[in-house]
C-alpha positions, 0 to 999 in steps of 0.5 A, spaced: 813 226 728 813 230 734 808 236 734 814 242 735 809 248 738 803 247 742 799 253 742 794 255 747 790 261 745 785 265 749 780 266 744 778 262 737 780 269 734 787 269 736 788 262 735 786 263 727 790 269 727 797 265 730 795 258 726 796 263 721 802 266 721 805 260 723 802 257 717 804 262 713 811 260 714 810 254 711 809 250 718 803 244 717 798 247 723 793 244 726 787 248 729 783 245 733 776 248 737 775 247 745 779 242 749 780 237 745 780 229 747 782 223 742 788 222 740 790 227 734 789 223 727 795 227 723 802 230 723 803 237 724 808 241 726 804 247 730 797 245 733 793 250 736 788 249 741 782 255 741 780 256 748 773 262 751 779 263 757 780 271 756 775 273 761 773 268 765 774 266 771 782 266 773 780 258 775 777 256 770 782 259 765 788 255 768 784 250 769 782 249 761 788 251 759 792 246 764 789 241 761 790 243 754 797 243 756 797 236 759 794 233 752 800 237 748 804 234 752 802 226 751 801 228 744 809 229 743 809 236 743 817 239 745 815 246 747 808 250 749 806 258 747 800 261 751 797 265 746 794 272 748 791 279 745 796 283 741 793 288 745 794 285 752 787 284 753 787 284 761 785 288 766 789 288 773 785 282 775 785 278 768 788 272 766 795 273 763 799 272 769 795 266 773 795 261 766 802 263 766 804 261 773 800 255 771 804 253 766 811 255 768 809 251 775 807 246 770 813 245 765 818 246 771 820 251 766 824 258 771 822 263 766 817 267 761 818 271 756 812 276 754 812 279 748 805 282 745 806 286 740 804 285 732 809 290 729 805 289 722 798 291 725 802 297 728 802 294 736 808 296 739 812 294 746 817 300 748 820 302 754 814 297 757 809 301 754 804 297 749 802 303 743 797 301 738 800 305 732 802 312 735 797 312 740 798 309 748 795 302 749 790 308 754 789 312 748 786 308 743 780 306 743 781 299 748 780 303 752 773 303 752 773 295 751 767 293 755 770 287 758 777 289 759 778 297 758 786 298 758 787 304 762 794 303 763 799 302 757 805 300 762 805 293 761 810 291 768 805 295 771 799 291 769 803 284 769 805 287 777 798 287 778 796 280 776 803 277 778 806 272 784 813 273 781 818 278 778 818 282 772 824 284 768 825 288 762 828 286 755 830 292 752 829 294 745 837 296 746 839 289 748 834 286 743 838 289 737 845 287 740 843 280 737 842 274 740 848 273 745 847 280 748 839 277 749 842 271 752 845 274 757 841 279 759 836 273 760 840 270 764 842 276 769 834 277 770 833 269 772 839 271 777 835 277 780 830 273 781 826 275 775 820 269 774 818 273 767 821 278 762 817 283 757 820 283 751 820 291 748 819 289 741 818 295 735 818 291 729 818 284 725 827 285 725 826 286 733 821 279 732 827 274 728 832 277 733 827 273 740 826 268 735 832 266 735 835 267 742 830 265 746 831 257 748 827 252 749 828 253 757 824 258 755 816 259 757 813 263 750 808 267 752 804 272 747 801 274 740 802 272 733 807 275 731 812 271 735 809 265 734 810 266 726 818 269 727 819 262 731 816 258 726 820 263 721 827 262 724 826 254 724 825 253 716 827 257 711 821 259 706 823 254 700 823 249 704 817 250 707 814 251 700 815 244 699 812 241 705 806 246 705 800 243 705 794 248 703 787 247 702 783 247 696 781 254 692 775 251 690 768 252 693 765 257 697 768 259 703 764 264 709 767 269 713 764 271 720 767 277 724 764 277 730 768 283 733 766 290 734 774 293 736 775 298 731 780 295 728 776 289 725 770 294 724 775 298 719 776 291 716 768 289 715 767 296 711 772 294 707 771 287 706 764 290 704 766 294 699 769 287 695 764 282 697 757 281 698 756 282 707 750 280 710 749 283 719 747 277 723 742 278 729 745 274 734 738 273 738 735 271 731 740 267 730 738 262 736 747 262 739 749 263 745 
């Protein structure tokens, strides 16, 4: 059975977050560490591979995930998904724009859709502009990150920045005409000459409508939320139900949380209300 969606995500935090939406809408995912190299030994309909690219060298980032992509396509996988933060983590000299030149050079695909937002996790993209709840992405606390600090909400400006080619605005108006009208609006921006499109998205309806128009000539790019629509739209929940495999309930299990953004410390505190947590010293600890 060939492998529907390959993932290539730029953090093993980002990769767990897409496998699981995806997973949750009753696709059978694999998620695999590092670039992998023996053959996969199961079926699947989504794998994802977790790379460390976020904030490394350009280079290398393309580099890893050229190479993952490569192993996805000899492993029979019908269309890739570079996976990045909801929150655009990426600084005019990030990663972002170089892994998607990369891949589209790689597929021979002529246009990227970019669509970061997580409606349920309150990352919206209006206008171009990414808000994190009621805030500007410049406003909220990213931007204070200590590797990438997001002063700027204006994603066309950022993605400029990083970019060799052109980009183009799929507008929330267009986006809730339905699929046709996105469609076309896709095609008149590959005409202008456009190599990737932002896509404004407000909520998980605005989500189902890209799922649903964008093609396979498409390079899909973004956070989790588009990958669960695509996988959504391709099955129905009662079919899914019957094909999912799920892991066993039985026996412990360990959470680990190695984020210090606000919102996964809001997490932490509540999860600390609910179950037993323990702070690791990192240097004790002996990782690196």
């Amino acid at each position: 059975m060939p492998i529907r969606l390959g993932v290539i995500a730029d953090d093993f935090t980002g990769a767990t977050d897409i496998a699981s939406f995806i997973a949750a809408a009753g696709w059978r995912v694999v998620q695999l560490n590092g670039m992998p190299t023996p053959p996969l030994s199961t079926s699947a309909d989504a794998v994802v591979i977790s790379l460390k690219t976020r904030s490394c060298p350009a280079p290398e980032a393309v580099s890893l995930s050229l190479q993952s992509a490569r192993w996805l396509h000899e492993e029979g996988c019908d269309q890739l998904y570079f996976k990045y933060c909801s929150t655009f983590d990426s600084t005019a000299h990030g990663n972002i724009a170089p892994v998607t030149d990369a891949q589209l050079a790689e597929t021979g695909q002529p246009l990227a859709a970019l669509c970061p937002a997580l409606p349920v996790n309150g990352r919206m993209v209006v206008h171009g502009y990414l808000f994190v709840f009621d805030q500007l992405l410049s406003e909220s606390s990213l931007r204070h990150h200590r590797v990438t600090p997001m002063t700027d909400a204006n994603l066309l400006r950022l993605m400029d920045a990083q970019s060799a080619g052109r980009l183009g605005l799929l507008p929330l108006a267009c986006i809730r005409q339905g699929q046709a009208a996105i469609r076309q609006h896709l095609e008149t921006l590959q005409q202008q000459g456009c190599r990737y499109v932002l896509a404004d998205t407000l909520d998980c309806q605005d989500l189902a409508a890209l799922a649903a128009a964008l093609l396979a000539s498409v390079l899909l790019t973004g956070g989790s939320g588009l990958g669960g629509a695509i996988a959504a739209h391709a099955t129905s929940q009662r079919a899914a139900a019957q094909t999912r495999e799920t892991p066993p309930r039985a026996g412990r299990g360990v959470v680990l949380s190695g984020s210090c953004s606000q919102m996964i410390n809001q997490q932490v505190v509540r999860y600390r209300r609910r179950a037993p947590a323990q702070a690791l010293d990192i240097d004790r600890c002996g990782w690196r």
